[in-house]
N, C-alpha and C positions, 0 to 999 in steps of 0.2 A: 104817606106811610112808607117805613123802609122796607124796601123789596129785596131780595136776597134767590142769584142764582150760582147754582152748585153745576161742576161736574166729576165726573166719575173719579174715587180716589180714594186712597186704602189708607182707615184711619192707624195712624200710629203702630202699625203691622200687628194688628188685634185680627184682621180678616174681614173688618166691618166696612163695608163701601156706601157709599154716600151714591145715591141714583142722580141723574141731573135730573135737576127738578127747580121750579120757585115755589117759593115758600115766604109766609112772613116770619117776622120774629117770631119764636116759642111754638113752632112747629116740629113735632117731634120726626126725627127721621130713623131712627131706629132703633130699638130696646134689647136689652142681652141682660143674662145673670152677671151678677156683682162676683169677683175674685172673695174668694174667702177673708181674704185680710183688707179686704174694704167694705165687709159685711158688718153691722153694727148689731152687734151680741143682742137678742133677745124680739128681734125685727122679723118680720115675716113676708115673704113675695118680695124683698126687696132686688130691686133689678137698676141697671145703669143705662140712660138714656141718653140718644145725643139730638139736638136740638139746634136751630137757627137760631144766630142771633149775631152780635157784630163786636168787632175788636178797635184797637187802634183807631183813630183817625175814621169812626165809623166804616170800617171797612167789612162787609159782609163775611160770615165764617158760619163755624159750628161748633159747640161745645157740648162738654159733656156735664154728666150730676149723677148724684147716687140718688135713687127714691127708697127711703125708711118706710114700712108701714109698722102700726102698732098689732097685737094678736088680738085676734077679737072678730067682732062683728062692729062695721064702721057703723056712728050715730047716723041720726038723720041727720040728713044737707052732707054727711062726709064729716069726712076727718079735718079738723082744723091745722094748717100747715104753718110747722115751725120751717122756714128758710136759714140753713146753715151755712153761714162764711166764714170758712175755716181760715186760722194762721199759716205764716209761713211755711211750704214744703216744697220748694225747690221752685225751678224751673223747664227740668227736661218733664219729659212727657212721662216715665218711668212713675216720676215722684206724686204726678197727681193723684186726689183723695178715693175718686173711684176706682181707680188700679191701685194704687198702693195703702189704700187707707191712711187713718192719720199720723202724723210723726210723733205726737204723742198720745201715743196708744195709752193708757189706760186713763191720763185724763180725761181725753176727749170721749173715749167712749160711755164714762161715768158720765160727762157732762150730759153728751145726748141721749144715753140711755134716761135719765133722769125725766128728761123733755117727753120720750116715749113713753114711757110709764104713767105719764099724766093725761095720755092718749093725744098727742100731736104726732100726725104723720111729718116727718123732716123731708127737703128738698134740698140736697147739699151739692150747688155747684162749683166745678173743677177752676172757672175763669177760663176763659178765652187763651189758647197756645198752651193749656196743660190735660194733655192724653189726647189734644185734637189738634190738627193742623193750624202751621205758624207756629210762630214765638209767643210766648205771654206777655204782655205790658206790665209789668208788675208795678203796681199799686197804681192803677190807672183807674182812677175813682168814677169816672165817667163808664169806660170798658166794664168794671166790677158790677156797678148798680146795673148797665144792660144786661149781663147775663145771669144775675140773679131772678132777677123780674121775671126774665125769656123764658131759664128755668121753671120756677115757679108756674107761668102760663103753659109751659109746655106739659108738664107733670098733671095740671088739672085739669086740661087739656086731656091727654091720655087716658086718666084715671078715674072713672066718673065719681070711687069713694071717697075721692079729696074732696076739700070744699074749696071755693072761691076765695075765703075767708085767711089770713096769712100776716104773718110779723117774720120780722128776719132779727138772726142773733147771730153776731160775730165775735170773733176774738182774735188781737193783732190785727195784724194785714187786713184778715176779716172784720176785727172790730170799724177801722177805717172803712170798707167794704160798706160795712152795716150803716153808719152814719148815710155814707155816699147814694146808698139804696132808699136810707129814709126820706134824704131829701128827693129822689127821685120818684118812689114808687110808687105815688099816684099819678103822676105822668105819663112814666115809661108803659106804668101796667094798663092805663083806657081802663072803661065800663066793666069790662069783661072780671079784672079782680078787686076782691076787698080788702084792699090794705090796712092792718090798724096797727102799728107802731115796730118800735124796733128798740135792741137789747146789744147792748157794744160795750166788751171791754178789752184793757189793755188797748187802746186808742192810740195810735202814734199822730200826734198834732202838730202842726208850722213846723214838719221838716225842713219845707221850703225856705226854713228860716238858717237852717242847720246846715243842709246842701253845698250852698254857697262859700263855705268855710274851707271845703275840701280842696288841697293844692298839693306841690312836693311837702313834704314834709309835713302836713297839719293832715291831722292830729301828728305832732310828733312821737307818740307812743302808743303802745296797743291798746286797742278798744278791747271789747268784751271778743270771743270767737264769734258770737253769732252777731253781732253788730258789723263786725266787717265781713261778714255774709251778706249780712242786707245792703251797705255799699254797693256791693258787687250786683245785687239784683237793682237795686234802682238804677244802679249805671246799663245793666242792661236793660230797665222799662226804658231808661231816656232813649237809647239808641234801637229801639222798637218804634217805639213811640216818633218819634224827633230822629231818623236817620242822616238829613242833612245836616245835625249836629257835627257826625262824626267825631262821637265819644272817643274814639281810637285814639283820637289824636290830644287828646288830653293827656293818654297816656304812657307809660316808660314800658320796653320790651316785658318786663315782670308784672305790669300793673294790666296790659295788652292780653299775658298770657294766664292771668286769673280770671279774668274777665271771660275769658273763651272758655274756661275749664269751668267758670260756676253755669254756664249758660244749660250745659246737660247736668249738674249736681244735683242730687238733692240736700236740702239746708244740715240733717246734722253730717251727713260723709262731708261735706263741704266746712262747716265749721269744723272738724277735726283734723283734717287738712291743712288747714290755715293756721293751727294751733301746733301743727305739727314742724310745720316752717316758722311760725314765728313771726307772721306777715305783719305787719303794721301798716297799715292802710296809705298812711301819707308819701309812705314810699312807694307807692304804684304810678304816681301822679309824674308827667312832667312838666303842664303848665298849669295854672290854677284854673279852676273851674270857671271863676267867676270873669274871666275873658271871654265865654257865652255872652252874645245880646242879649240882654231884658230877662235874664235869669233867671231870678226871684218870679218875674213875671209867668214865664215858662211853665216854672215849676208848681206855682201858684195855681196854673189851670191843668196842670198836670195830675199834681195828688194833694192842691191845697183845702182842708177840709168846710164845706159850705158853713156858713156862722149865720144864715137866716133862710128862709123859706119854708121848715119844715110844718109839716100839716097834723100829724099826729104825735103821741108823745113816745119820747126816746128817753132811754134810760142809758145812765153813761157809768158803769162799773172800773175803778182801779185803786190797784194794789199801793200804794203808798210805798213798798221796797223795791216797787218795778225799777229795774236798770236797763231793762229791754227796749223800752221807748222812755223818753224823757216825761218823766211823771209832772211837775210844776208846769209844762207847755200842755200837757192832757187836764192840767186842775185850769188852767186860764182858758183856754176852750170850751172846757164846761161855764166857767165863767163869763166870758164873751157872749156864750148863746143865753145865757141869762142876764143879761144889762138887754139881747137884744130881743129879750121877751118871746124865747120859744118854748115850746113844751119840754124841756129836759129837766130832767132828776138825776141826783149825782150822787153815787154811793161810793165810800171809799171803805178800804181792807184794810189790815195789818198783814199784807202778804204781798210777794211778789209778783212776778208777771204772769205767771202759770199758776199761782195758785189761787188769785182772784176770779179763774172762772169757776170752779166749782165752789169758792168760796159765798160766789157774787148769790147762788141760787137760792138762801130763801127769802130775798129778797125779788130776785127776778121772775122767778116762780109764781107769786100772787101780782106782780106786775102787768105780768103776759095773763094772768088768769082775766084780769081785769078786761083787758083789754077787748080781751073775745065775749064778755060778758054782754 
């Protein structure tokens, strides 16, 4: 079992200190009120928890999470817990969801308010290096699914109103998240919880196929703004993740000094930024990526998404005008895991990348209902 010991240090200059202590994973180390704008309209006692659990390279840490409750009087056995893995919102610590709530405010809060209205308590954690010490790995599918889980245990843990009982649903970043957690979460969580499926849209799939491409000048022209956002963050998962990389060196004085400037950003200051200069990605670059050893391979156990193992069923939600993650590589993954005979169902939209998650709900809705049935 991983063990995890702490000593004294002042998280993210909130005032909250961490005691030395050990702990295992999903041990809560200490609880405070949620800031108003990461408070989720119509939720009650809801508070923000910081938790053991592990980053990078399995490296012991602490994260945080927001805990949702529904109004009411919780059923018997507790509140059934939706696990939220949220999309993209930066990197620095500023941007994480339990301090600054979500980046898209009135989707996301429709989305989960919806989830609460149906009496699921939510568990929505920040990931490893966002609002808690260290850097974030971003999209570190291994890092993500530990600290959902941890969360999740730590929360039910806490809370005797929760139940054991639990699906995670993501979207973006988090959709990837959600998969990475599905294949995980009867693993990571032990006896202790009942995992029964998971809800992911907007799926970013075989980046690691995409990756590879990035050199001087490729793409020769601009991406979308937020697309060369996410460059900028996976460059900084890799060089998290993989420090003897030495991404740096990949890149030109200008490609060096966006790269340091998204690392405190969050994703929209950061896409508007980029829009405001007129960045083009492939000019950040001065030798091609693909001069890494075994890169594909790298990346592949980096943030490449599992294509078998999963135990329960996964529902896999997109938008067919997604330009946000490449939609055809999100429809063959759904496909792949179907040739390889897993539980997945594949629901597609007539909408974009943000509007597939509230789109996705009443479909997802009697999914998850099932599920706890």
């Amino acid at each position: 079992m991983r063990k995890m010991w702490f000593t004294v240090a002042v998280v993210c200059g909130l005032g909250l200190r961490l005691p030395a202590a050990s702990a295992d994973p999903g041990t809560v180390e200490s609880v405070a009120p949620l800031a108003t704008a990461a408070t989720l309209p119509g939720a009650v006692n809801s508070s923000r928890i910081l938790y053991t659990t592990s980053t990078a390279n399995d490296v012991p840490t602490v994260a945080s999470a927001a805990v949702y409750f529904p109004p009411g009087e919780a059923p018997a056995g507790g509140w059934p817990v939706i696990a939220w893995a949220h999309g993209t919102v930066g990197l620095g610590d500023d941007c994480a969801y339990s301090i600054a709530g979500p980046s898209a405010v009135e989707r996301d809060w429709a989305y989960l308010g919806t989830w609460l209205r149906q009496g699921y308590a939510i568990v929505a954690a920040d990931y490893a290096g966002l609002g808690s010490p260290g850097e974030h790995p971003y999209i570190n599918g291994l890092v993500e699914a530990h600290n959902i889980v941890d969360a999740v245990k730590a929360a039910t843990g806490q809370y005797a109103t929760l139940a054991k009982r639990w699906v995670v649903v993501g979207q973006s970043q988090g959709g990837g998240a959600a998969v990475y957690t599905a294949r995980y979460a009867t693993e990571f969580g032990g006896p202790e919880l009942d995992y029964r499926g998971a809800v992911a849209t907007g799926v970013p799939a075989y980046i690691e196929d995409v990756v590879p491409l990035l050199g001087p000048h490729v793409p020769p022209v601009r991406l979308s703004d937020y697309t060369t956002a996410y460059v900028l963050y996976i460059l900084n998962g890799l060089r998290t993740t993989y420090p003897a990389l030495d991404i740096e060196s990949y890149l030109n004085d200008s490609g060096r000094d966006w790269l340091a400037r998204s690392r405190e950003a969050c994703v929209t200051p950061l896409r508007d930024e980029l829009a405001a200069h007129g960045v083009v990605a492939g000019d950040l670059f001065a030798r091609p990526l693909l001069q890494i050893p075994d890169l594909h391979g790298l990346l592949t156990r980096y943030l490449g998404l599992p294509e078998s193992g999963y135990d329960k069923p996964l529902f896999l939600g997109q938008g067919l005008l997604d330009t946000d993650v490449v939609t055809p590589e999100t429809l063959r993954f759904a496909a792949v895991l179907a040739v390889n005979r897993q539980p997945v169902t594949l629901h597609v939209y007539p909408d974009d990348h943000s509007g597939a998650v509230n789109g996705s709900l009443p479909d997802s809705l009697p999914f998850v209902r099932n599920l706890f049935a």
